[in-house]
ZATORPA-80550 format. One record per residue: residue number from 1; residue in three letters; x, y, z of N, C-alpha, C in turn. Coordinates in Angstrom, 2 decimals. Example, Ala and Ser with C-alpha at 12.3 -4.5 7.8 and 13.67 -1.06 7.14 Angstrom:
ZATORPA-80550
+-----+-----+---------+---------+---------+---------+---------+---------+---------+---------+---------+
:   k :   r :    n.px :    n.py :    n.pz :   ca.px :   ca.py :   ca.pz :    c.px :    c.py :    c.pz :
+-----+-----+---------+---------+---------+---------+---------+---------+---------+---------+---------+
:   1 : ala :   13.19 :   -5.69 :    7.80 :   12.30 :   -4.50 :    7.80 :   13.20 :   -3.30 :    7.80 :
:   2 : ser :   12.85 :   -2.25 :    7.08 :   13.67 :   -1.06 :    7.14 :   12.90 :    0.03 :    7.87 :
+-----+-----+---------+---------+---------+---------+---------+---------+---------+---------+---------+
END
This chain:
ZATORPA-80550
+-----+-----+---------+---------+---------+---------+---------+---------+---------+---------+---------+
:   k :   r :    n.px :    n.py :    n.pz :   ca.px :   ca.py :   ca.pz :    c.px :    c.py :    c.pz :
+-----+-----+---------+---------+---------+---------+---------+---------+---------+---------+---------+
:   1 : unk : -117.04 :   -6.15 :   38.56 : -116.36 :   -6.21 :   37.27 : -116.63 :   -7.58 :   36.63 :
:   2 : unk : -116.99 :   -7.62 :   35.10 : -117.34 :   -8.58 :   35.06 : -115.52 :   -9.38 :   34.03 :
:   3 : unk : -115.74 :  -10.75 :   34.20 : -114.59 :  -11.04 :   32.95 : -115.00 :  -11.57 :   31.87 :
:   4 : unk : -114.35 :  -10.88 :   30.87 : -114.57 :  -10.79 :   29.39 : -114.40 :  -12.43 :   28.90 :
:   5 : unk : -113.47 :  -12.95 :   29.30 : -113.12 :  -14.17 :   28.63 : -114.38 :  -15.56 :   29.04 :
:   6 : unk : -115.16 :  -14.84 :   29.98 : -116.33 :  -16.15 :   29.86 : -117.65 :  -15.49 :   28.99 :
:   7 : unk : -117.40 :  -14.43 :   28.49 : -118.36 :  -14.17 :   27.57 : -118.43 :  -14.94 :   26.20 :
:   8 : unk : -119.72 :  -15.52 :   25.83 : -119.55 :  -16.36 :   24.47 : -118.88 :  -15.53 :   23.24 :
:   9 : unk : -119.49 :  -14.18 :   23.21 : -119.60 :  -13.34 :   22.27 : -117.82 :  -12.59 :   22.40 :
:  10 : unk : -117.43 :  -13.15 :   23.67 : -115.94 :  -12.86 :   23.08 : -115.84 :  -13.77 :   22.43 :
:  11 : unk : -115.14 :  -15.14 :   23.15 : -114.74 :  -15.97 :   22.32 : -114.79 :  -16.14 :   20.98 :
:  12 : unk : -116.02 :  -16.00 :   21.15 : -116.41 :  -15.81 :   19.10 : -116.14 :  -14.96 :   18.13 :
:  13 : unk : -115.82 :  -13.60 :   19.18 : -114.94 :  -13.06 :   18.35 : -113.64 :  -12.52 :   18.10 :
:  14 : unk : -112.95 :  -13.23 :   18.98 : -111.38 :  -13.64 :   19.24 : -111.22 :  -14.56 :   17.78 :
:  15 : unk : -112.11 :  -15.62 :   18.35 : -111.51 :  -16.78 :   17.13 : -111.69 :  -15.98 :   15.94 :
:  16 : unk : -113.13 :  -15.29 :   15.59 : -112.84 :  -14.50 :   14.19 : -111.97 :  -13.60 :   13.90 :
:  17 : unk : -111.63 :  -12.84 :   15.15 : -109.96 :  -11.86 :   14.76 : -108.57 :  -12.69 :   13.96 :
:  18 : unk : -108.42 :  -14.14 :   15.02 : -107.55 :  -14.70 :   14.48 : -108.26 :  -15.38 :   13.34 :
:  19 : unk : -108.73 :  -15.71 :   12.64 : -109.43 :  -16.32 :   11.39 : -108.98 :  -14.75 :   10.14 :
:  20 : unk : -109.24 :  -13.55 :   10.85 : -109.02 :  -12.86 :    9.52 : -107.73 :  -12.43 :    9.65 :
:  21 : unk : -106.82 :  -12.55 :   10.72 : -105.33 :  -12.57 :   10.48 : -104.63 :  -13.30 :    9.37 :
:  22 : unk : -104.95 :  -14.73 :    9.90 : -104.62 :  -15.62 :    9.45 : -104.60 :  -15.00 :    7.33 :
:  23 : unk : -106.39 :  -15.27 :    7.48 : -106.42 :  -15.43 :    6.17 : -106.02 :  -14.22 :    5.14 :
:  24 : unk : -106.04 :  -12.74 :    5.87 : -104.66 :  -11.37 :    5.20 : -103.84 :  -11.71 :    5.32 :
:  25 : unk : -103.16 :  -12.95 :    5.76 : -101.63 :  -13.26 :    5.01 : -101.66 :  -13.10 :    3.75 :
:  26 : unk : -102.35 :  -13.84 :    3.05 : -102.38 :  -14.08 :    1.75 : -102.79 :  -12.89 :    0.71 :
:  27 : unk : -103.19 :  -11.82 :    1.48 : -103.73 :  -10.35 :    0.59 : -102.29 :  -10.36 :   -0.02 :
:  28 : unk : -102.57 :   -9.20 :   -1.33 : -101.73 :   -8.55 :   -1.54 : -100.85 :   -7.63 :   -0.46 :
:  29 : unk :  -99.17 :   -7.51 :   -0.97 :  -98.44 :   -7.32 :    0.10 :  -98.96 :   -5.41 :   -0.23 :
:  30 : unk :  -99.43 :   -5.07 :   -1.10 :  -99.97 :   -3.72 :   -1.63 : -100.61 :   -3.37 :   -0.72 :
:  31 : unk : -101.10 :   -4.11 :    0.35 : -102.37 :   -3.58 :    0.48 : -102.12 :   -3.80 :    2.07 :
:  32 : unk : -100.84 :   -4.00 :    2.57 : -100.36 :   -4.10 :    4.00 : -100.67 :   -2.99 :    5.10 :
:  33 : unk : -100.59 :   -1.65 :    4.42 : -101.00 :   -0.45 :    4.94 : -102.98 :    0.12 :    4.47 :
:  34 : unk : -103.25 :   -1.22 :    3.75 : -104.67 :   -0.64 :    3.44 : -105.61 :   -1.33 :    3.72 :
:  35 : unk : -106.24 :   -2.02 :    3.19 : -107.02 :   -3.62 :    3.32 : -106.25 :   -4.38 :    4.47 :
:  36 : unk : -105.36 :   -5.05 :    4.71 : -104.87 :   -5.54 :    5.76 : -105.00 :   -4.91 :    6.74 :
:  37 : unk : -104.70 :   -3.79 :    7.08 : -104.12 :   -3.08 :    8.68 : -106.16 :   -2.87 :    8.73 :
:  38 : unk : -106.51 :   -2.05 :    7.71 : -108.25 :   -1.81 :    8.31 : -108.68 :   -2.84 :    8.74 :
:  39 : unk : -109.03 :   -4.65 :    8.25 : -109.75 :   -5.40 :    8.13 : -109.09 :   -6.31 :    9.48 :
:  40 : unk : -107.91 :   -5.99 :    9.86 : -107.35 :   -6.76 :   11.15 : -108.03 :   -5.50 :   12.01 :
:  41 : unk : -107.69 :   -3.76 :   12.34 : -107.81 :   -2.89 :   13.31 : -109.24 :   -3.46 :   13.41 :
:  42 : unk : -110.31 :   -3.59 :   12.29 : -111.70 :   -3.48 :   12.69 : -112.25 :   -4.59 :   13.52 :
:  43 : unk : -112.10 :   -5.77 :   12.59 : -112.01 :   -7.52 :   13.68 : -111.33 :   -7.20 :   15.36 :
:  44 : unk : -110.42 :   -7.08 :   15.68 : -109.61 :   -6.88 :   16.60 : -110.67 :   -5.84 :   17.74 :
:  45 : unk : -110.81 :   -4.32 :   17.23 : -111.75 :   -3.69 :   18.21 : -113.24 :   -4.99 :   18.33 :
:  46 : unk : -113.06 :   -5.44 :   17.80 : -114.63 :   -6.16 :   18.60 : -114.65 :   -6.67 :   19.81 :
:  47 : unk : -113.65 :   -7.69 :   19.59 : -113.13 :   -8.20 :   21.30 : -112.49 :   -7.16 :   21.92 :
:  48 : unk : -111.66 :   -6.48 :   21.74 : -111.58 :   -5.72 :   22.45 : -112.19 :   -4.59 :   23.14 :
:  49 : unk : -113.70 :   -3.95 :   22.44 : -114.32 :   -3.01 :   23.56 : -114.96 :   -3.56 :   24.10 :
:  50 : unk : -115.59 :   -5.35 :   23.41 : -116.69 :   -6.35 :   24.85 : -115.60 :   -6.05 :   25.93 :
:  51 : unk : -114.36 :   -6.48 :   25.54 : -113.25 :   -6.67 :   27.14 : -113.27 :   -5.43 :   27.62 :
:  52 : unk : -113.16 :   -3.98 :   27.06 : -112.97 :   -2.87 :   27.93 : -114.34 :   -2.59 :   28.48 :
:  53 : unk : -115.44 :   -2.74 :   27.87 : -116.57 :   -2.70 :   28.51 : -117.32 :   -3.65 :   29.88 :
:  54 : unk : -116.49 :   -4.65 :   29.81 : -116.58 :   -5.49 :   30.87 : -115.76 :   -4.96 :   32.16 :
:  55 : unk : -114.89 :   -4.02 :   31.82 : -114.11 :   -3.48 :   32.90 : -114.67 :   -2.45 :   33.28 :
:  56 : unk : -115.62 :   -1.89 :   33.12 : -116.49 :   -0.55 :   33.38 : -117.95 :   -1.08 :   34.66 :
:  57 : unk : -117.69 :   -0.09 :   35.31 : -118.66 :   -0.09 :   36.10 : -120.52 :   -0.53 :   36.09 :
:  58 : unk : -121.06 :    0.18 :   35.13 : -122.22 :    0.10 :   34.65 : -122.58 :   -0.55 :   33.75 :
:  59 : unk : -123.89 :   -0.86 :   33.79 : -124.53 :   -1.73 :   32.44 : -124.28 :   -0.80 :   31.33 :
:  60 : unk : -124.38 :    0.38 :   31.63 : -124.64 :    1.40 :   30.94 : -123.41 :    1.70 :   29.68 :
:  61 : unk : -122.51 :    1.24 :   30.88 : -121.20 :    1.73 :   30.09 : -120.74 :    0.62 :   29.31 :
:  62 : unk : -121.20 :   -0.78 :   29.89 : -121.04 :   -1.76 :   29.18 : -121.53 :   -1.62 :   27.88 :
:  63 : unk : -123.05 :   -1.66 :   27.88 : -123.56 :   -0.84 :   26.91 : -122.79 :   -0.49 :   25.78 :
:  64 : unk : -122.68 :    0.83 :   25.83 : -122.22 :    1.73 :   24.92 : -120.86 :    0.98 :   24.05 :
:  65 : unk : -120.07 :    0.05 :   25.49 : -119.13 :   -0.51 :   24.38 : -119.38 :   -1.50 :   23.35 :
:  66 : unk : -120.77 :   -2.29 :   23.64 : -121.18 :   -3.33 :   22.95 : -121.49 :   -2.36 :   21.73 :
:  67 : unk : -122.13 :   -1.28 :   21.72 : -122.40 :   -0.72 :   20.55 : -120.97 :   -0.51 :   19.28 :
:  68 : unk : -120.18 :    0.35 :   20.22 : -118.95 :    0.71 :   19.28 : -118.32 :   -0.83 :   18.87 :
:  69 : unk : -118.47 :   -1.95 :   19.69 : -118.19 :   -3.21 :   19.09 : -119.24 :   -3.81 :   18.17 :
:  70 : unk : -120.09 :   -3.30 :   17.53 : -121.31 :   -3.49 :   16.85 : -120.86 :   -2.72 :   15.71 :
:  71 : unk : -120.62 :   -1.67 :   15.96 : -120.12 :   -0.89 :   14.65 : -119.12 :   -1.61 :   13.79 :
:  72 : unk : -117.87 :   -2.07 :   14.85 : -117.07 :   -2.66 :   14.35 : -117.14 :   -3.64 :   13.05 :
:  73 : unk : -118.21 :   -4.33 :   13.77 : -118.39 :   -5.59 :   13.39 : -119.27 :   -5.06 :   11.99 :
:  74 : unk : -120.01 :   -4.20 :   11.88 : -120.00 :   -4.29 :   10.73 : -119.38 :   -3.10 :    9.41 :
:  75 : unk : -118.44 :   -3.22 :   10.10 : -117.29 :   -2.45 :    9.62 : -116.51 :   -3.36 :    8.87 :
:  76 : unk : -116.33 :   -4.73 :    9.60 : -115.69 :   -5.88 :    9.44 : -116.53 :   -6.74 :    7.73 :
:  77 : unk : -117.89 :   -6.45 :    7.97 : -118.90 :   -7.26 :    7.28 : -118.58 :   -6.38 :    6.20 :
:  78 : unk : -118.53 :   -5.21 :    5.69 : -118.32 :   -4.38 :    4.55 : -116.74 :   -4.86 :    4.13 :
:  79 : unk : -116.08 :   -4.95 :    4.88 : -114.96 :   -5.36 :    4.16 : -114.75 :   -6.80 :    3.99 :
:  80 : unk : -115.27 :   -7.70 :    4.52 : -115.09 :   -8.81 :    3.99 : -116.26 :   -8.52 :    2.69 :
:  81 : unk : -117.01 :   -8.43 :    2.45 : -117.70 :   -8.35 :    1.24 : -116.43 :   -7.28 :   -0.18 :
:  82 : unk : -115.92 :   -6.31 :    0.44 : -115.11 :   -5.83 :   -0.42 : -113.57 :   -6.61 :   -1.11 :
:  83 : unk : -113.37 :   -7.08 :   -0.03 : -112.71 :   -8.35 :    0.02 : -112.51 :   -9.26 :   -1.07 :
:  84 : unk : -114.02 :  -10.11 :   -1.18 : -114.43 :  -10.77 :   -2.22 : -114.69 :  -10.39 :   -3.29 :
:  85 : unk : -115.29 :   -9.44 :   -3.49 : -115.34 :   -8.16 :   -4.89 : -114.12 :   -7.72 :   -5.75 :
:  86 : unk : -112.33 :   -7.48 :   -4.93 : -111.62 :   -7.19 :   -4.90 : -110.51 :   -9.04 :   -5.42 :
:  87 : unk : -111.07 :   -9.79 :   -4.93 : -110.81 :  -11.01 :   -5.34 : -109.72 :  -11.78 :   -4.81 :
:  88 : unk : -109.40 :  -10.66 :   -3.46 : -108.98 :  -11.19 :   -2.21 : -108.84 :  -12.70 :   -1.70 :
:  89 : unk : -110.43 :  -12.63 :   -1.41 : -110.88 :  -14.01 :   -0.73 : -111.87 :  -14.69 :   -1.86 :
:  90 : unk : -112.20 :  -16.49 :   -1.90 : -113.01 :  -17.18 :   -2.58 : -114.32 :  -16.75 :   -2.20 :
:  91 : unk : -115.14 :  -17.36 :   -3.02 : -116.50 :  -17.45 :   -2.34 : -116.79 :  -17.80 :   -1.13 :
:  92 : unk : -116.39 :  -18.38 :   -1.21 : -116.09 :  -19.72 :    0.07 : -116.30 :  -19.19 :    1.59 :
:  93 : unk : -114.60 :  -18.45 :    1.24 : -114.77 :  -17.84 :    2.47 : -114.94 :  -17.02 :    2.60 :
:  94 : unk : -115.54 :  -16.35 :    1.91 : -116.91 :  -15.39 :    1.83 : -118.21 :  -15.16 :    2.48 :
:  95 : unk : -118.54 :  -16.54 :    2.28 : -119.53 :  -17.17 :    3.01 : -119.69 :  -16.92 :    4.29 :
:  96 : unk : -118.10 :  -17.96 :    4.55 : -118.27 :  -18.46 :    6.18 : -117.96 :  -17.46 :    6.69 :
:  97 : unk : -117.07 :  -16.48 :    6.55 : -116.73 :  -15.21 :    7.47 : -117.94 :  -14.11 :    7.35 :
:  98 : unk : -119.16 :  -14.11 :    6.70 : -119.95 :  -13.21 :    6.24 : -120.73 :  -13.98 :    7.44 :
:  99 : unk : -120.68 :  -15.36 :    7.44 : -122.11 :  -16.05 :    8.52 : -121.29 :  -15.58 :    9.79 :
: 100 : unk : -120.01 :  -15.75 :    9.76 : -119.47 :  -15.78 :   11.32 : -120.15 :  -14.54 :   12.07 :
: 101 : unk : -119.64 :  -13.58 :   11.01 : -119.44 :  -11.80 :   11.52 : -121.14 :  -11.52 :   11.74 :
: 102 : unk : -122.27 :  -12.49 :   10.90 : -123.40 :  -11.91 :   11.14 : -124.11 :  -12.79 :   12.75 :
: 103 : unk : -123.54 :  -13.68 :   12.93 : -123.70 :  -14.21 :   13.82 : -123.41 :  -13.46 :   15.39 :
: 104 : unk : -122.15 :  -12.84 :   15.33 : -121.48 :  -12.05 :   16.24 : -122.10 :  -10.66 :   16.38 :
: 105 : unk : -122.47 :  -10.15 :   15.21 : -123.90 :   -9.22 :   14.93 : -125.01 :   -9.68 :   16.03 :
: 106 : unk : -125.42 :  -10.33 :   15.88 : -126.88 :  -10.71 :   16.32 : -126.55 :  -11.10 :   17.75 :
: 107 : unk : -125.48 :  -11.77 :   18.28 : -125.11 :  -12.26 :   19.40 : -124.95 :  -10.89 :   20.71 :
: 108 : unk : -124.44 :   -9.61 :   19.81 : -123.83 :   -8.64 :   20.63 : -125.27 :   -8.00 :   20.60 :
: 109 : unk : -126.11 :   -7.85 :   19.82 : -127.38 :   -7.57 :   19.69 : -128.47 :   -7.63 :   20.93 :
: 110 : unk : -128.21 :   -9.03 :   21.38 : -129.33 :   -9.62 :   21.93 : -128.43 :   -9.13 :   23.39 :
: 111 : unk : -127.05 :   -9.22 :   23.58 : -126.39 :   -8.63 :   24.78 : -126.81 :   -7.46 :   25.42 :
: 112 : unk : -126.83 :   -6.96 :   23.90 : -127.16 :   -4.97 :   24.27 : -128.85 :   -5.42 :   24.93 :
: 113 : unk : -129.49 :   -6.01 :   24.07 : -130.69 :   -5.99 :   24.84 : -131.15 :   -6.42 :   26.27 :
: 114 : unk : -130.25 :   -7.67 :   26.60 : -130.50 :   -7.85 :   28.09 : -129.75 :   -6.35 :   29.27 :
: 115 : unk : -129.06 :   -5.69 :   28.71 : -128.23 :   -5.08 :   28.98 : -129.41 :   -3.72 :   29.53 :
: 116 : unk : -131.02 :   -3.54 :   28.45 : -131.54 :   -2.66 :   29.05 : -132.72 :   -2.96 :   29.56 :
+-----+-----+---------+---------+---------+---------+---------+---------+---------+---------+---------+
END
């Protein structure tokens, strides 16, 4: 079994779960059941299927969770872009959460690949 918490690609995307908590405080309170609850559920499954996939037997199965945490993530990347469109968030942090999430992209990427 491996543990999740010395994986880089958690960490990184723990801190970005709490980074888009944080910053849906400030959404509209309209949007508590819409934009908020999606854009936290989607951030949130990322670390969480690296961690359930780390609890699985096989590369294999590891695998598959890095994928559905891949989806996530850019599940995450569409809504922070909607986000900013919507006038949510600045440019700004637009930016940096667009570099974070593509970063965590590419990171879980190169995982899946040692993975086959």
């Amino acid at each position: 079994m491996r543990d999740f918490k010395k994986y880089d690609i958690w960490k990184l995307s723990h801190v970005f779960t709490l980074k888009i908590y944080e910053l849906t405080k400030s959404f509209p309170k309209e949007e508590i059941y819409g934009m908020i609850s999606q854009i936290r559920r989607a951030s949130s499954s990322i670390p969480t299927n690296i961690s359930e996939g780390c609890g699985r037997d096989t590369d294999a199965e590891f695998n598959r969770f890095l994928t559905i945490a891949l989806g996530s993530a850019s599940e995450v990347e569409y809504l922070i872009l909607l986000s900013k469109d919507l006038n949510f968030i600045n440019e700004n942090s637009f930016l940096e959460l667009d570099k974070d999430i593509n970063t965590i992209k590419r990171k879980i990427y190169s995982l899946k690949q040692k993975l086959n």
